[in-house]
C-alpha positions in Angstrom: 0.0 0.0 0.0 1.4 3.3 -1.1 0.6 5.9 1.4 -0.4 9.7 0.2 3.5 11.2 0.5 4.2 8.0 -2.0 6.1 6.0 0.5 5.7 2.6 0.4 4.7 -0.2 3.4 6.9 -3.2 3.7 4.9 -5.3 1.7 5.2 -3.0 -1.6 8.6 -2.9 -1.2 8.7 -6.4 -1.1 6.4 -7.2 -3.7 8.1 -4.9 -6.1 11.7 -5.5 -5.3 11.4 -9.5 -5.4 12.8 -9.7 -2.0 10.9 -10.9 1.7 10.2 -8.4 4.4 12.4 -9.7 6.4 15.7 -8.8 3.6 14.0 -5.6 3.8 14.4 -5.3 7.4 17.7 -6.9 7.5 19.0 -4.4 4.8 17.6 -1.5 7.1 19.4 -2.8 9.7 22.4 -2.8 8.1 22.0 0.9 6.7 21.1 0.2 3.0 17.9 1.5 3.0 15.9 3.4 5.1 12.3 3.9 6.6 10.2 6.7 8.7 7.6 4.9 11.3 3.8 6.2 11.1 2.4 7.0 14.0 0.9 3.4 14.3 4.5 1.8 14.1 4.7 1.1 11.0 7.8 1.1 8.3 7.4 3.5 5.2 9.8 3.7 2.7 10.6 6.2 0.1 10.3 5.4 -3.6 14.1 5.6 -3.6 14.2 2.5 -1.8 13.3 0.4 -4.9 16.1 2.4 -6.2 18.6 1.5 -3.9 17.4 -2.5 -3.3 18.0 -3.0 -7.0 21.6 -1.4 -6.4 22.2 -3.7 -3.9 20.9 -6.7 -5.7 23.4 -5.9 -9.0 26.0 -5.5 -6.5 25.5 -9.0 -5.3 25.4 -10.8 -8.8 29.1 -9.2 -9.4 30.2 -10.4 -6.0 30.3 -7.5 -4.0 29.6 -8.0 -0.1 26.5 -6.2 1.5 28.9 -4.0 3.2 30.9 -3.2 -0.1 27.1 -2.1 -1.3 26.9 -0.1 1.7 29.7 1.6 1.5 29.0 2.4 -2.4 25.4 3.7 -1.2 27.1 6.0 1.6 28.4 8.1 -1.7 25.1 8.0 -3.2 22.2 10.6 -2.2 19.3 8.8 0.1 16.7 10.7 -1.3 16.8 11.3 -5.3 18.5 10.1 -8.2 22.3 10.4 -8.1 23.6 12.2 -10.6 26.1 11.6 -13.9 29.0 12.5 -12.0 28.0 10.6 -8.3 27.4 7.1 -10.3 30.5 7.7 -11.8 32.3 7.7 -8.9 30.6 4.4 -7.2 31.0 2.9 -10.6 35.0 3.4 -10.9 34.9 1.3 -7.4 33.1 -1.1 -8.5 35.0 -1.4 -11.4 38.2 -2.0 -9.8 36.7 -4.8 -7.5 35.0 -6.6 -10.5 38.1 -6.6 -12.2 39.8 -7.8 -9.2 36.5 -10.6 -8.8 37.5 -11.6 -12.2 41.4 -12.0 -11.6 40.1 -14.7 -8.9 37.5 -16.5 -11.0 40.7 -16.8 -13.4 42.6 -17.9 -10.9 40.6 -20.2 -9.5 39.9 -21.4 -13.2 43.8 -22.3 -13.6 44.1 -24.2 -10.4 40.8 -26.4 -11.2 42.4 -27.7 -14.0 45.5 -28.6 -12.5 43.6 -30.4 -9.5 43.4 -34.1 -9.4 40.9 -33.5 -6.1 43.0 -34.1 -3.8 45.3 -32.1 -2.1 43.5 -28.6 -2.8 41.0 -29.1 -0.1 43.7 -29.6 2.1 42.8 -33.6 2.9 45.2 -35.7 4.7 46.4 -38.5 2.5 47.3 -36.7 -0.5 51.4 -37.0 -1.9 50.8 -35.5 -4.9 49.9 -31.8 -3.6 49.8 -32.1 -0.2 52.0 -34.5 1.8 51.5 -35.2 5.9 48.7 -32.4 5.2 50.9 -29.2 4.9 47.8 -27.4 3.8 46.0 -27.7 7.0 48.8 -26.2 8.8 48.1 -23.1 6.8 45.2 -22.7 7.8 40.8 -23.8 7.1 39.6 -24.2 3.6 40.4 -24.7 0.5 44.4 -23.3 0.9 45.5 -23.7 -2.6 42.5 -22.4 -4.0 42.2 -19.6 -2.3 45.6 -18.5 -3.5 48.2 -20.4 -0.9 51.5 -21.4 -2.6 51.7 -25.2 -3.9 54.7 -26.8 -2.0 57.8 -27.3 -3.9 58.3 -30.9 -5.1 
């Protein structure tokens, strides 16, 4: 229900932005969006809010953290359009991290081909890529994937 200042109630901004009141609430929370409270309690969010979800959505599908979006949307007006010059500016950031997104899909890429499943994910009996489990001394995970050094042979 869109109230007469055009803000909408939680459930608009739900059904319109594809995501469940409770993402709504959780990316209030976290300082994505924001709401004003009628005098009954209630959440009402600017139109801009559709605006803004849908920033944080695209950000998602590149790989950017809900904290990366954040800190894009903390350069962005809250309550219009940003302008030429404003999107610019968030876009050069994100830029830089999808490029660097992309350097680790490629790197991940080479390593996948090179992995006989085995010694990557850091298991125990593996003396190929990682003998008496030198990986797990480096730490949890997937070490060699996520960019730890293969041991010299």
């Amino acid at each position: 229900m869109t109230d007469r200042d055009g803000r909408l109630a939680i459930g608009e901004l739900a059904a319109r932005s594809g995501l469940a009141p409770s993402a709504l609430r959780y990316y209030e929370e976290m300082g994505l969006i924001h709401s004003e409270r009628t005098t009954g309690n209630q959440r009402r969010y600017p139109r801009t809010a559709l605006r803004r979800v849908a920033f944080v959505r695209a950000a998602q599908r590149v790989g950017l953290s809900l904290e990366e979006a954040r800190a894009a949307l903390d350069r962005l007006p809250v309550d219009r359009a940003p302008s030429a010059t404003e999107w610019n500016t968030v876009a050069r950031t994100w830029q830089r991290r999808i490029d660097a997104r992309i350097g680790e899909l490629e790197r991940l890429k080479e390593r996948l081909t090179g992995c006989i499943g085995c010694g990557c994910l850091s298991l125990r009996k593996c003396g190929l890529y990682n003998p008496d489990d030198v990986a797990g001394s480096q730490g949890p995970g997937a070490r060699y994937l996520e960019g730890d050094a293969l041991p010299e042979n």
